[in-house]
C-alpha positions as CSV (number, residue, x, y, z in Angstrom):
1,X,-1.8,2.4,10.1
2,X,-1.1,3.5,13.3
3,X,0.0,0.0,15.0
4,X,0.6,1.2,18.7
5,X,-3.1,2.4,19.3
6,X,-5.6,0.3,21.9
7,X,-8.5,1.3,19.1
8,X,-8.9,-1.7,16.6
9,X,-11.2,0.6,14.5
10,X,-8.2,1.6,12.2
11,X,-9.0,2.1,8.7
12,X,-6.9,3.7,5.6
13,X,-8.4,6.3,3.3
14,X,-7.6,9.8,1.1
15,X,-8.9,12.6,2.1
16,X,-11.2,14.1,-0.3
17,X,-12.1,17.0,1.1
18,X,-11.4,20.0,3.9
19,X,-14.2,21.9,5.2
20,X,-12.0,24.4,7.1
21,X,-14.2,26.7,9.9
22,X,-13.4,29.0,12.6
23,X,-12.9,26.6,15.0
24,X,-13.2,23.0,13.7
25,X,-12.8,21.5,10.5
26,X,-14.9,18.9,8.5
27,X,-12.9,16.5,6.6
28,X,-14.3,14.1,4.0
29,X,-12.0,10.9,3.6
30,X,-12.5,8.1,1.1
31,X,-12.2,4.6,2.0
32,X,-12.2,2.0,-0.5
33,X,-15.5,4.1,-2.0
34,X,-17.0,5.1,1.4
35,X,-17.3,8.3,2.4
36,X,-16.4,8.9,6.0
37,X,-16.9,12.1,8.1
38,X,-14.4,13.8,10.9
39,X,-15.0,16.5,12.8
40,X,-12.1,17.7,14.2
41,X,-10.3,21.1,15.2
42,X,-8.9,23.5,12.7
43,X,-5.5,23.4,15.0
44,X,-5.7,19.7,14.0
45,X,-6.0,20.2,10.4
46,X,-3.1,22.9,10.6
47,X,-0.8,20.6,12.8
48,X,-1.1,17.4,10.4
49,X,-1.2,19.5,7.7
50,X,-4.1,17.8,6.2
51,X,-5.1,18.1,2.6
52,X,-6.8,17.0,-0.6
53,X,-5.1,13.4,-1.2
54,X,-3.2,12.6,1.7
55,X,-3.3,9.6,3.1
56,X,-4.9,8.9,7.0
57,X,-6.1,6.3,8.9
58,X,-9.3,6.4,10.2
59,X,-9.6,5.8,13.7
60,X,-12.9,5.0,15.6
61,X,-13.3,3.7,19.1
62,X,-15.2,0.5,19.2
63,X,-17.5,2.1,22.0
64,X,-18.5,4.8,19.6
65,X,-20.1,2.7,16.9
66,X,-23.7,2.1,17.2
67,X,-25.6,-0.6,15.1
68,X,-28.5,-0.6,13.2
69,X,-29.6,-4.3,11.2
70,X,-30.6,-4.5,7.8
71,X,-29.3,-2.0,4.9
72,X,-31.3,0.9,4.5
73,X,-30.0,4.5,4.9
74,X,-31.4,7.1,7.2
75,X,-32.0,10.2,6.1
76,X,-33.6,11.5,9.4
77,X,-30.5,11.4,11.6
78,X,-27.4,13.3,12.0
79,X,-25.1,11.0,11.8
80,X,-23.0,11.4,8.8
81,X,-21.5,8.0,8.7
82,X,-23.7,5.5,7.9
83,X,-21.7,3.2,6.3
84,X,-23.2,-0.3,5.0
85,X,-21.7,-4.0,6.2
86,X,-21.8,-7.3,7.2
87,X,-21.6,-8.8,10.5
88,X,-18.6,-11.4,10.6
89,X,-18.6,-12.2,14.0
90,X,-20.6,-11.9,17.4
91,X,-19.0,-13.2,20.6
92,X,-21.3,-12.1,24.0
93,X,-20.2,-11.9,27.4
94,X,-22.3,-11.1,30.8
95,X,-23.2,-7.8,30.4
96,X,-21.4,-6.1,26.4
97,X,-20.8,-7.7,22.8
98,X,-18.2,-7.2,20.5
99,X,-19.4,-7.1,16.8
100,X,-17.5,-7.7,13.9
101,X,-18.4,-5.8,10.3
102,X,-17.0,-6.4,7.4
103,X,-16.9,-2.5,5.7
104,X,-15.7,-1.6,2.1
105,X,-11.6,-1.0,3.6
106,X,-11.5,-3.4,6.3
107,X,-13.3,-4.3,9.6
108,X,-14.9,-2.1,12.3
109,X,-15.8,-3.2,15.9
110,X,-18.6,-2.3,17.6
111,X,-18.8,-3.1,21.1
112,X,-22.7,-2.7,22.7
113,X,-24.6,-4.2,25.0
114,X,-25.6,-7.9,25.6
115,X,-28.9,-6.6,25.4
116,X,-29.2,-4.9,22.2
117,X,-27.8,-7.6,19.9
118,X,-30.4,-10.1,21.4
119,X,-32.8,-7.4,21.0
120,X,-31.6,-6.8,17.3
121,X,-31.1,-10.3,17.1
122,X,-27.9,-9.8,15.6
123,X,-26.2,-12.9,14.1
124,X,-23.0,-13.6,11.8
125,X,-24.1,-13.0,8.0
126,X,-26.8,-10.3,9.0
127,X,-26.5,-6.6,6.7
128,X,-26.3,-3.9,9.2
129,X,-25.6,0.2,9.1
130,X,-22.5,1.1,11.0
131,X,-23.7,4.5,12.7
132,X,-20.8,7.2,13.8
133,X,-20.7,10.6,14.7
134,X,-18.3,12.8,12.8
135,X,-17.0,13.9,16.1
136,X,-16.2,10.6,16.9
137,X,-13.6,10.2,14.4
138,X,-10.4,10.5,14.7
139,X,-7.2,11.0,11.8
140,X,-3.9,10.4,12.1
141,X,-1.5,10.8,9.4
């Protein structure tokens, strides 16, 4: 993984798949099972040299990761990623929350408003949907 980052979102997968446009570049990658989406530039995927099988780390700022609680999918959005979890952890401050989920490769952070996890009524132990754009992801090889 790439250890000299500020993003704690850091998972490892395989890529699966390239998706290879004019521009940009979809790239399916495997982690532990779950199927994550990037989006990224074609110039990307030419200057990594990405391919079927390599290895990445997924990378995801905590701001970027909404939450929704229980389990169920939703086929009505956009979002690609919609990966399943567990909240491990909530700690609150004044104003944002940092949320811990335990995901099939690791942990993700989310980091959202005080607000919304008393809304949610987000508590350790709680099934929750880890939301992500596919333009939100970053690889690094």
């Amino acid at each position: 993984m790439a250890k000299d980052l500020s993003t704690r979102n850091q998972l490892m997968g395989t890529v699966a798949n390239v998706r290879t446009g004019s521009i940009m570049a979809e790239v399916e990658i495997d982690v532990d099972g779950q199927e994550f989406v990037a989006a990224v530039t074609k110039h990307s995927i030419e200057r990594l040299g990405l391919g079927k099988g390599d290895s990445v780390s997924v990378l995801v700022k905590a701001t970027e990761v909404m939450l929704a609680k229980g389990s169920k999918s939703y086929e009505e959005l956009t979002t690609r990623n919609q990966i399943a979890g567990k909240v491990a952890a909530v700690e609150t401050g004044s104003v944002m929350a940092e949320v811990r989920i335990d995901v099939a490769g690791g942990e993700l952070v989310a980091a959202v408003t005080k607000h919304s996890v008393e809304r949610l009524g987000l508590a350790e132990g709680d099934d929750v949907v880890v939301l992500i754009k596919a333009t939100e992801v970053m690889l690094g090889k």
